[in-house]
N, C-alpha and C positions, 0 to 999 in steps of 0.2 A: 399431447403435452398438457391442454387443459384437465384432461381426466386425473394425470399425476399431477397436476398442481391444488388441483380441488381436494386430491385425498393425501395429501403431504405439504399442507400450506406453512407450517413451520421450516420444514427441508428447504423449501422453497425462498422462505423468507432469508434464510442463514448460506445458501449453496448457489441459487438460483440455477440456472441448468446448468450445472455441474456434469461434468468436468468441460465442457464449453461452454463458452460467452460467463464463465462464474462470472464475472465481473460487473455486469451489467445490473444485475440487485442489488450489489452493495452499494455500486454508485451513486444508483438511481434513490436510492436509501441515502448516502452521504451527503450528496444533492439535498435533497428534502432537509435535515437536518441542519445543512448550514443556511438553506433558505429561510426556513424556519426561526434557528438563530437571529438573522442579519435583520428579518422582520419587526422580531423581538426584543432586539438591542441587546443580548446577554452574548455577540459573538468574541467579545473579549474573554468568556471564559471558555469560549470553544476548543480551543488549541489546550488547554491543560487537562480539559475532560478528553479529547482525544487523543493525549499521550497518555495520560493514564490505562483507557482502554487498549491501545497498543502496546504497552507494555505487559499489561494483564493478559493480553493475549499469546505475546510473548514466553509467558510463564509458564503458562499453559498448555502452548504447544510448542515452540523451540524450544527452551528450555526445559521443558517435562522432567527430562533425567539426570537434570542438575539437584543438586542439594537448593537453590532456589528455586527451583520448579514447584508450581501448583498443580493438584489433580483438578483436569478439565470438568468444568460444570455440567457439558454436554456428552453425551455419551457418544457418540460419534463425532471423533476431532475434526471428518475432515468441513464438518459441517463449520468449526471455528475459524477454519483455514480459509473459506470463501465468505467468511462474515464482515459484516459492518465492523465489525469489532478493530479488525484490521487495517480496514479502506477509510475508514474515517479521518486519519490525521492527512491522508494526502491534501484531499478537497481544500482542507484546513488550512494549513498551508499553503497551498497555491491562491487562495486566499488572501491569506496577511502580507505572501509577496506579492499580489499586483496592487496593493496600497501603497508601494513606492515605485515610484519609476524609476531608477538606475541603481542597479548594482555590479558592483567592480568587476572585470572580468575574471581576477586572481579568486574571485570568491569562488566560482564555480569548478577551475581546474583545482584547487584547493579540496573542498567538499569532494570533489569526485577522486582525486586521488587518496584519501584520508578515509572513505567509503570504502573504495578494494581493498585498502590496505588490512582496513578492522575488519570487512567480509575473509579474508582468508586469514587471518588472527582468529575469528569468531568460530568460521566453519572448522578448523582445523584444532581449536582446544574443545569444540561441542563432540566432533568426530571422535578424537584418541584420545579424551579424558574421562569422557562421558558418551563414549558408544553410542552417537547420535547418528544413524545410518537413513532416517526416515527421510525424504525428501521435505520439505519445506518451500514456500514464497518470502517469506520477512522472516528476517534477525535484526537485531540492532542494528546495524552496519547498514539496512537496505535504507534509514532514515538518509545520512549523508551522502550514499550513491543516489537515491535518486532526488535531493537537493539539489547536488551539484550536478549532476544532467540537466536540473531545470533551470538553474542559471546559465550552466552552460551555451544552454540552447536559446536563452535571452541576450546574452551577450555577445550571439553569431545566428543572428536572425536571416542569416542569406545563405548559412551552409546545405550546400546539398542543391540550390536555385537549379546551377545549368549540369544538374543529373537527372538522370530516369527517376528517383524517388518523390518529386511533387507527385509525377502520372500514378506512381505506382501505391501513394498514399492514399489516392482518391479510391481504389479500392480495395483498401485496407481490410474492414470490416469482412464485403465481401467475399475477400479471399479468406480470411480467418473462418 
């Protein structure tokens, strides 16, 4: 692993091990930046710089074969598909929501139904309007699904207590 990271430290920076744990660079990345930020005092313009780049990235690679689609800067897309580029408004976000403490519980079933509804709106005019067949992680739609999952899950803090999923969460990671 070190050997291909030494001689692919760009891949690495944008993919991380790919196609396992991608996840864990970008965060670790998103991380840093809103640390960064919050250090700084510019985290109030955090959240618009990272919808922009989710959107850009959007363009890029959902979108590609739209008449709004941009050609990808990077020559290998899937390297945009595991990047910062993407991960960044989450952190963001969960963020500016634990600045208040209570929101409504309607907010969540709200966001989370209005998330499926635009995710099969979204995938099904990308599909047969525009011959979108590639698989994907984010479309517009994944903003509100996983919103309203996050409220959801704020405003039912004990769902799941007396099942197998606390035992089974603890090892999450290393079963992934």
């Amino acid at each position: 692993l070190w050997e291909w990271v030494s001689l692919h430290p760009i891949q690495f920076f944008f993919e991380g091990t790919a196609p396992h744990l991608w996840f864990v660079m970008s965060l670790i990345i998103s991380l840093g930046v809103l640390a960064a930020a919050v250090q700084i005092k510019t985290e109030p313009y955090l959240l618009p710089v990272a919808s922009l780049l989710y959107l850009y990235g959007l363009l890029m690679v959902t979108y590609r074969t739209t008449p709004i689609g941009l050609p990808p800067v990077i020559e290998h897309i899937s390297m945009l598909r595991e990047s910062p580029v993407f991960s960044l408004v989450f952190p963001v976000m969960g963020y500016q929501i634990s600045k208040r403490s209570r929101y409504p519980a309607w907010l969540g079933t709200g966001l989370l139904v209005l998330g499926v509804l635009l995710l099969v709106l979204e995938t099904g005019l990308l599909r047969y309007a525009y011959q979108f067949t590639r698989s994907t992680r984010f479309y517009l739609s994944t903003i509100p699904l996983g919103l309203g999952s996050f409220f959801m899950a704020l405003a039912h803090p004990r769902w799941g207590s007396g099942t197998i999923l606390p035992r089974l969460g603890r090892m999450t990671i290393g079963v992934y």
